[in-house]
C-alpha positions in Angstrom: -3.2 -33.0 27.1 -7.2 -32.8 27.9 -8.0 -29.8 30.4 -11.7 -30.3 31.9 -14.1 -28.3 30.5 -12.0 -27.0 27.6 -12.1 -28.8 24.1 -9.0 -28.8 21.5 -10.3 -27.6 18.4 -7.2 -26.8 16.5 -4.0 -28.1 16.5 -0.8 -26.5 13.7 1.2 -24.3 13.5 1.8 -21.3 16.3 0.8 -18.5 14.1 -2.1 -19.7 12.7 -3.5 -20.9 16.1 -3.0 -17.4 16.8 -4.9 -16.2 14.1 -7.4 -18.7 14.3 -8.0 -17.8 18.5 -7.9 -14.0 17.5 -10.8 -14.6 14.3 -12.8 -17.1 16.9 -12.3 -14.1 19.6 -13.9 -11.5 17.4 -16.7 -14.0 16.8 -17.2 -13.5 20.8 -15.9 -16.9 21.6 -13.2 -17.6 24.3 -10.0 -19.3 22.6 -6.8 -20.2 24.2 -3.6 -21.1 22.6 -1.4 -23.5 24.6 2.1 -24.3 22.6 4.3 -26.1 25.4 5.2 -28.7 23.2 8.4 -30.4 24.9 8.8 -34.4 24.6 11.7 -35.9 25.1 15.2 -34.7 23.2 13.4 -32.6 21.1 11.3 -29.5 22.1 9.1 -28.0 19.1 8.2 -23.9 19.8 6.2 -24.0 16.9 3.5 -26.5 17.2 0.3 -25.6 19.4 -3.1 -26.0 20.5 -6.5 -23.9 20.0 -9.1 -25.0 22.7 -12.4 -23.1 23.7 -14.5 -24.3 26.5 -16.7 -27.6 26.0 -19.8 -25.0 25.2 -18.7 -22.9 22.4 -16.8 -25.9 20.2 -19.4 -26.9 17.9 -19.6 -23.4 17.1 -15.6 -22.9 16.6 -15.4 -25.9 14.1 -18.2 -24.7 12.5 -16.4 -20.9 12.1 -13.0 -22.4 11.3 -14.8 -24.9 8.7 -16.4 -22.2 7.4 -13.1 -20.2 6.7 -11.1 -22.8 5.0 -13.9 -23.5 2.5 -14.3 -20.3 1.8 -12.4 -18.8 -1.5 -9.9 -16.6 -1.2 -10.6 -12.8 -1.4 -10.3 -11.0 -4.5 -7.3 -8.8 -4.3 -7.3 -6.1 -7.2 -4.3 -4.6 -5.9 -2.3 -7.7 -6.9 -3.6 -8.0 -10.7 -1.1 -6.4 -13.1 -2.2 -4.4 -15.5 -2.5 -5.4 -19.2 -0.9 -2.4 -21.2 2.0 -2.9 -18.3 2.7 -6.0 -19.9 3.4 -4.3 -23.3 
């Protein structure tokens, strides 16, 4: 499915098109999710589509890029302690 003007530049799983469209929003870009997904016997709920208009998707790969290159955060909160270990 191609809309004029608008350019796919994610495709996965529902949730994280959603996450992806609400990190790309903050950014001040203008993501929609589409996830109508229904060919033949089978209908999948689950799979979607992130587009942004033609303008702004050079810079949404280069945000989403960005993010799955990056490392993960540090999370101290989920490091046990030594002497608990005892």
């Amino acid at each position: 499915m191609s809309v004029k003007g608008w350019t796919v530049v994610f495709q996965g799983n529902r949730f994280q098109a959603e996450i992806v469209a609400a990190a790309l929003q903050a950014h001040g870009l203008t993501p929609e999710v589409f996830g109508d997904n229904a060919y033949g016997v089978l209908v999948d709920f689950s799979a979607a589509r992130l587009m942004v208009p033609d303008g702004q998707a050079a810079t949404a790969r280069r945000l989403i890029k960005e993010a799955e290159e990056a490392p993960p955060e540090h999370d101290p909160e989920s490091e046990s302690d030594p002497a608990e270990d005892v």
